[in-house]
C-alpha positions as CSV (number, residue, x, y, z in Angstrom):
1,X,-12.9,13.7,22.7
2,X,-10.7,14.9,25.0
3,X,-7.0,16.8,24.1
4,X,-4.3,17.5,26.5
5,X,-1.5,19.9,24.8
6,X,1.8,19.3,24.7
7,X,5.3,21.5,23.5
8,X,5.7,20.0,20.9
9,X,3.6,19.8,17.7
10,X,3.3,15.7,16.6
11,X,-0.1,14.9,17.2
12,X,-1.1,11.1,18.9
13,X,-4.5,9.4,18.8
14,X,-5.2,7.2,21.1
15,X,-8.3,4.8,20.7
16,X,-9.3,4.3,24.4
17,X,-9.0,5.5,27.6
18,X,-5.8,4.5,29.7
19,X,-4.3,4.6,32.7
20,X,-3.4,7.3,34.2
21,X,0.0,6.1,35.0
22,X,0.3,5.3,31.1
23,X,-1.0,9.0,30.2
24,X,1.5,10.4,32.6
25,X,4.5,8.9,30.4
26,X,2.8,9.8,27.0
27,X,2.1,13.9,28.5
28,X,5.3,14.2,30.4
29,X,7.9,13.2,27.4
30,X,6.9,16.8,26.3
31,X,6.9,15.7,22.5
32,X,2.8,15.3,21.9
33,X,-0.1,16.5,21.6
34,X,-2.3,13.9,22.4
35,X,-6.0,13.5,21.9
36,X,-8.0,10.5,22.7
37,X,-11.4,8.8,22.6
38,X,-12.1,9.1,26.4
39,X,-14.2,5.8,27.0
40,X,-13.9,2.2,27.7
41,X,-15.9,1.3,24.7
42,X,-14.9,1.6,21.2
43,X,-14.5,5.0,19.2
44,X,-17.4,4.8,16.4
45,X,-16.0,4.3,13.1
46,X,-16.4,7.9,11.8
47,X,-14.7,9.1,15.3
48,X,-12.1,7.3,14.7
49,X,-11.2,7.9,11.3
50,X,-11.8,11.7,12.7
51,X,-9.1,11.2,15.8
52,X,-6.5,9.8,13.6
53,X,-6.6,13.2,11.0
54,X,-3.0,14.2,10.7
55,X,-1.3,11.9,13.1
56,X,2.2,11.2,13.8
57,X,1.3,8.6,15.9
58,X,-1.6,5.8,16.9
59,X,-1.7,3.6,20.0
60,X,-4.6,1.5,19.2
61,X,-6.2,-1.8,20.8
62,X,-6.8,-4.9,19.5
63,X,-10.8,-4.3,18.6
64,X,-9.6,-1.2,16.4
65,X,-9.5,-2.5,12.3
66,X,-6.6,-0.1,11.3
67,X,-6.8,-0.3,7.2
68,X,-6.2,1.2,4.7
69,X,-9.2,4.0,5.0
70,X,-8.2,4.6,9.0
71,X,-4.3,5.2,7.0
72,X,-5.6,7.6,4.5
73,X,-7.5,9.5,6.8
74,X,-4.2,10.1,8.8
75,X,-1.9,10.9,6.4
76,X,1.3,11.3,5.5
77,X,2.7,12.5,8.4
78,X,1.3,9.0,10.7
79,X,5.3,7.5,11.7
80,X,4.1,4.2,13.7
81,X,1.2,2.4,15.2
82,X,1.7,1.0,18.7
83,X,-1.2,-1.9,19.5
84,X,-1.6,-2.7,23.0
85,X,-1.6,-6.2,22.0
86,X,0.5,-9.4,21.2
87,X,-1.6,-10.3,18.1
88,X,-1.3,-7.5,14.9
89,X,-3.9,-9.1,12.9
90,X,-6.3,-6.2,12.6
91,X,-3.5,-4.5,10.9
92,X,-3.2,-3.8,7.4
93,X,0.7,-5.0,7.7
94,X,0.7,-4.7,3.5
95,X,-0.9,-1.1,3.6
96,X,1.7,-0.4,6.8
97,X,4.8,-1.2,5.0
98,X,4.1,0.0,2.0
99,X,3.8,3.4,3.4
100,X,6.8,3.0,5.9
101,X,5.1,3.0,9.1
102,X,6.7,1.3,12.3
103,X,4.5,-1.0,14.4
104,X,5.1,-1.5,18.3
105,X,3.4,-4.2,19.4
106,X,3.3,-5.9,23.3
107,X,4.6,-9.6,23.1
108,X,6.1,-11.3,26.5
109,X,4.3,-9.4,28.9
110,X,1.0,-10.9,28.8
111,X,2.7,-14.3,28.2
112,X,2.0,-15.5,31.8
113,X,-1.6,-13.9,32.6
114,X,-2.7,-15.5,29.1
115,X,-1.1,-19.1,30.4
116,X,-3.0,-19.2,33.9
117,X,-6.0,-17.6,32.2
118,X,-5.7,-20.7,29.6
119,X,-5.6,-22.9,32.1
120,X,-8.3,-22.0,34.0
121,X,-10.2,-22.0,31.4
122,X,-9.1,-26.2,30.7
123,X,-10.2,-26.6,34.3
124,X,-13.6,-25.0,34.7
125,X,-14.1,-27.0,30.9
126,X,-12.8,-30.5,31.8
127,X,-14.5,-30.1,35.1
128,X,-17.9,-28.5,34.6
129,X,-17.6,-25.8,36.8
130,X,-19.8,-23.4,35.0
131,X,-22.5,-25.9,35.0
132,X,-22.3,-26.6,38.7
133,X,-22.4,-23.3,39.8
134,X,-25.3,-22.8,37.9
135,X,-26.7,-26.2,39.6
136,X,-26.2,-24.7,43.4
137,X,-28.0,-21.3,41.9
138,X,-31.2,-22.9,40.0
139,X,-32.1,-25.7,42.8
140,X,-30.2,-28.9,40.6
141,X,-27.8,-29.2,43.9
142,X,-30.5,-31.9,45.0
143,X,-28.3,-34.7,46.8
144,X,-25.2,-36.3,46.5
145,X,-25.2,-38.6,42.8
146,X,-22.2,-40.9,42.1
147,X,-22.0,-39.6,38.5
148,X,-23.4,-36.1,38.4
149,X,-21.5,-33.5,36.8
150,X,-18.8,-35.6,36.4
151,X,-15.6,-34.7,34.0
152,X,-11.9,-35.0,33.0
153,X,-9.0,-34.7,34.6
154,X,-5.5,-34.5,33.6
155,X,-3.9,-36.5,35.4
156,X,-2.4,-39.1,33.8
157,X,-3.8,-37.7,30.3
158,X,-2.6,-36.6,26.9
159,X,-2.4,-33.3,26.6
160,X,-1.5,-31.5,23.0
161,X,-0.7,-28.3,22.7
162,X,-0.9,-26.1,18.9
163,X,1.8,-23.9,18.5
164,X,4.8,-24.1,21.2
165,X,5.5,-20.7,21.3
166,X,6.2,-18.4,24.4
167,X,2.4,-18.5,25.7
168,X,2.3,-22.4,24.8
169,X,5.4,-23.0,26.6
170,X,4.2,-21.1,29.5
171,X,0.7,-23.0,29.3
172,X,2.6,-26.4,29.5
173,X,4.8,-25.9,32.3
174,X,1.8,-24.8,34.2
175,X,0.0,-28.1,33.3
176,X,2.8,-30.5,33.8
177,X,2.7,-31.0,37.6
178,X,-1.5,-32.3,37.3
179,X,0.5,-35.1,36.5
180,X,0.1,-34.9,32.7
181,X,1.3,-38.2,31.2
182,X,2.4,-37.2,27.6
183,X,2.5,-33.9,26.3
184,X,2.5,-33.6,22.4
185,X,2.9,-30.4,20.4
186,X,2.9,-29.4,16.4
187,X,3.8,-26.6,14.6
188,X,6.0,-25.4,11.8
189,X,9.6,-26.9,13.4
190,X,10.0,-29.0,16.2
191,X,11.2,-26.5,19.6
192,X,14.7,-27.6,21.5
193,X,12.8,-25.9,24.5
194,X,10.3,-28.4,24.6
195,X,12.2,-30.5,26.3
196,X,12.0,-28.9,29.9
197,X,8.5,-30.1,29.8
198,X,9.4,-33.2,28.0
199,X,7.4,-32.4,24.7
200,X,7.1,-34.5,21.8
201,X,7.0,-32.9,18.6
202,X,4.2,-34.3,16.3
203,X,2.4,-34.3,12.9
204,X,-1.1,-32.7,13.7
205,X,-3.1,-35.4,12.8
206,X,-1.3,-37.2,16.3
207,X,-1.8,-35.0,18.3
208,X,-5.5,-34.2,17.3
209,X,-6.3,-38.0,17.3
210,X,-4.5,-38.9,20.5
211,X,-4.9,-36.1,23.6
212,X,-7.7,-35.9,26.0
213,X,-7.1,-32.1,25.6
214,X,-6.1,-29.9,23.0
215,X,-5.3,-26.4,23.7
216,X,-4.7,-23.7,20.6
217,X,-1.7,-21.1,21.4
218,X,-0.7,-20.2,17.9
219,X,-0.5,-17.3,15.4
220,X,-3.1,-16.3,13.1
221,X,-1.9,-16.7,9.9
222,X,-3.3,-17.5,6.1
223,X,-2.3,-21.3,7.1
224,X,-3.9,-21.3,10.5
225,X,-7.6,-19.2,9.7
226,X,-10.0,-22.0,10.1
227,X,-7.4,-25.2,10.9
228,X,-10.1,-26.2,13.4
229,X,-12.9,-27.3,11.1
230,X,-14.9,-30.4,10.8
231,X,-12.2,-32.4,10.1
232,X,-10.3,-31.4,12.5
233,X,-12.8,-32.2,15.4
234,X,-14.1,-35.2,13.2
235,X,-10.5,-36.6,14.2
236,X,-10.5,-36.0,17.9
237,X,-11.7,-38.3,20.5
238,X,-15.4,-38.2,21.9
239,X,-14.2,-37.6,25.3
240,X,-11.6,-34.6,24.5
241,X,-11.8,-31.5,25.4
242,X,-10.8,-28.6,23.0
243,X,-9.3,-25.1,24.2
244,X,-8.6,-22.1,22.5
245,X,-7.0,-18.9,24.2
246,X,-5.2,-17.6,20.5
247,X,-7.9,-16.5,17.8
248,X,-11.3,-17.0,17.3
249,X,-10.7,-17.2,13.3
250,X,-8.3,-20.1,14.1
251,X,-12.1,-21.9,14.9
252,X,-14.7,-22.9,12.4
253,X,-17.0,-21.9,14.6
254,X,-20.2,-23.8,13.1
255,X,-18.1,-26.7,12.9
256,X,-16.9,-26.6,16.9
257,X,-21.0,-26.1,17.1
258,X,-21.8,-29.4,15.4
259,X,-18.9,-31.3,16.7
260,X,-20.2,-30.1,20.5
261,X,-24.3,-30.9,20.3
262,X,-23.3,-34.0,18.5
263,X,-21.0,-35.2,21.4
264,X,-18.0,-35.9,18.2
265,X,-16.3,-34.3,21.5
266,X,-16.9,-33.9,25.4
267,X,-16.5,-29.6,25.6
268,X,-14.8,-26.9,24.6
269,X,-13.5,-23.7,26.3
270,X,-12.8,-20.1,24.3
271,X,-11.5,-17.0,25.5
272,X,-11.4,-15.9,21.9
273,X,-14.2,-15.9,19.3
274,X,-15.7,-14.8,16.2
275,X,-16.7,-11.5,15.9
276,X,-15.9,-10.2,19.0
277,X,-18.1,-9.8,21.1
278,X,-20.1,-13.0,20.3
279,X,-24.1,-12.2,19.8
280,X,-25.9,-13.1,23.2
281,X,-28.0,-15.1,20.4
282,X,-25.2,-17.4,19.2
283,X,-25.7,-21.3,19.2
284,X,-22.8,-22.1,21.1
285,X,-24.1,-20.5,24.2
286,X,-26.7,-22.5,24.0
287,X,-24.4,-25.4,24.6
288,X,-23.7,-26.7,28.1
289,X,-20.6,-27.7,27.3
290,X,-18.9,-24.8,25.6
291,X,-17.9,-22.4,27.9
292,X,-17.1,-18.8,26.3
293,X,-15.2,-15.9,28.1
294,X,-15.2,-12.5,26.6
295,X,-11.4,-12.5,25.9
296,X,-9.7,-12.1,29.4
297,X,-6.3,-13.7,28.7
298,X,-4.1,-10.7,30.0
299,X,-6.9,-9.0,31.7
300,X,-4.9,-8.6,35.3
301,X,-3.7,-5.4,36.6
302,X,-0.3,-5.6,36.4
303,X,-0.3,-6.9,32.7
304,X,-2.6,-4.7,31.4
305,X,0.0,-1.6,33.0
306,X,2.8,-3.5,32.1
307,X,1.2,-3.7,28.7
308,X,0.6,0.2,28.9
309,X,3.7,1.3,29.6
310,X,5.1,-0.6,26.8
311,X,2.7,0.6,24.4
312,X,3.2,4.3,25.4
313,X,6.8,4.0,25.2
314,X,6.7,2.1,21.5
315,X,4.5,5.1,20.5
316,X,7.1,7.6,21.9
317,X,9.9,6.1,20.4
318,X,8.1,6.1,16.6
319,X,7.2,9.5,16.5
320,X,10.6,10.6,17.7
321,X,12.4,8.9,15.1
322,X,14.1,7.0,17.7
323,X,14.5,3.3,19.4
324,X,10.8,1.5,19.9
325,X,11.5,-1.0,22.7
326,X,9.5,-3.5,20.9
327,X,8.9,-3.2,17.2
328,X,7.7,-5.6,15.2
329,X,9.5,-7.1,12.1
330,X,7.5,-6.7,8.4
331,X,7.7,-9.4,6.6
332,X,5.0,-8.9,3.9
């Protein structure tokens, strides 16, 4: 583990190793002492439950399960946890609050890199482009065939989109000009912005029963852990194709499974699974038709700094006492 002192005595953990742009912020604002794990990979539990002894401060990733033992094991003196992440599901909000801790989290910036990632994913799904690449490395690339490796396109098709929020906004508007015939959404209220990409707000049962694609951009909550089941996909059409860039839990995964080697629908494409990563041994990668991408949404440069900065500057502000520039609201 690796320490760099500071003037001042509030000690931060951080779980991973950053940029050095982002450690530059965090060791110049003179307030920390900061230690971190110094790898790409995880801490190991008992490291990290080490690192976090007597903290005033955490920046954590998404992968780290801050509960209520990793809370103990800082203390009393731990002010705020800053995630370098939009999601805040692998805190223990209830634990957090109860114990007056501030949470920065880093919404907005990674709104656009998670749309084009999202739709890239749609298009190498609908289109097969995993499969054909693997067709021109193994010898299938054999002559020209009038229906070989054909897919879907959007032009002209339903598309429905779970949870209209910032990223599903920023998914539809990149989708619109395929030519995309009619673009339904759902969720807990209907959206005035849907209508700069001409949205119609829909009971889920429409919206699952009639698009050709349906991508998943919402929360995970208690009402959205396993809303893609087997009734859900039971409900879809045999020629849709089924998306999901938000959480893995949102997905019954054994249910996608069935729905997939049964052809109940065409393919499905997941930047997000369950655990994370997936086992090399799981049965959807045995599927041709499920394409699975070891959570990439933001993963370009300039998010992922952008996304640094933030975090580093939400951690600064908690253990100062002073203004987080993004702090999220707890409402448990």
């Amino acid at each position: 583990m690796q320490t760099v002192e500071a003037h001042e005595l509030m000690k931060v953990f951080v779980t991973r190793r950053i940029s050095p742009e982002a450690m530059k912020i965090l060791t110049t604002a003179g307030v920390c002492e900061v230690s971190l794990w110094d790898s790409e990979e995880p801490a190991p539990r008992s490291e990290l439950l080490k690192g976090v002894q007597g903290a005033h401060g955490i920046l954590c990733m998404l992968s780290d399960e801050i509960d209520a033992e990793v809370l103990d094991a800082a203390g009393p003196n731990l002010k705020v946890i800053s995630t370098l992440s939009v999601g805040y599901d692998h805190l223990a909000l209830d634990e957090v609050k109860k114990r007056g801790i501030r949470v920065g989290y880093t919404p907005d910036v990674l709104t656009d890199a998670t749309a084009e990632l999202t739709v890239a994913l749609l298009l190498a799904t609908a289109r097969r482009i995993p499969e054909g690449l693997e067709e021109v490395k193994n010898g299938g690339w054999s002559s020209w065939k009038p229906f070989w490796l054909c897919g879907n396109g959007l032009s002209g098709s339903t598309v429905g989109i779970i949870g209209l929020g910032r990223i599903g906004m920023a998914i539809s508007r990149r989708l619109m000009p395929f030519g995309v015939k009619r673009l339904l959404y759902s969720g807990r209220t209907a959206k005035p912005h849907a209508t700069e990409v001409n949205g119609e707000f829909v009971p889920l049962d429409t919206l699952i029963t009639e698009s050709d694609f349906i991508v998943v951009s919402c929360s995970l909550t208690p009402e959205t852990q396993g809303l893609c089941d087997k009734a859900f996909f039971s409900k879809m059409k045999n020629t849709a194709v089924f998306v999901n860039s938000s959480r893995g839990a949102v997905v019954n995964q054994e249910d996608l499974y069935e729905a997939l080697s049964s052809g109940q629908i065409a393919a499905a494409g997941l930047d997000v699974t369950t655990p994370e990563p997936l086992p090399t041994n799981h049965p959807l990668l045995t599927l041709k038709n499920c394409v699975v991408l070891p959570h990439i949404g933001s993963a370009t440069y300039s998010t992922r700094r952008t996304m640094l900065a933030l975090a580093v500057r939400n951690l600064l502000g908690g253990v100062q006492g002073t203004e987080m520039p993004i702090i999220l609201t707890l409402h448990v």
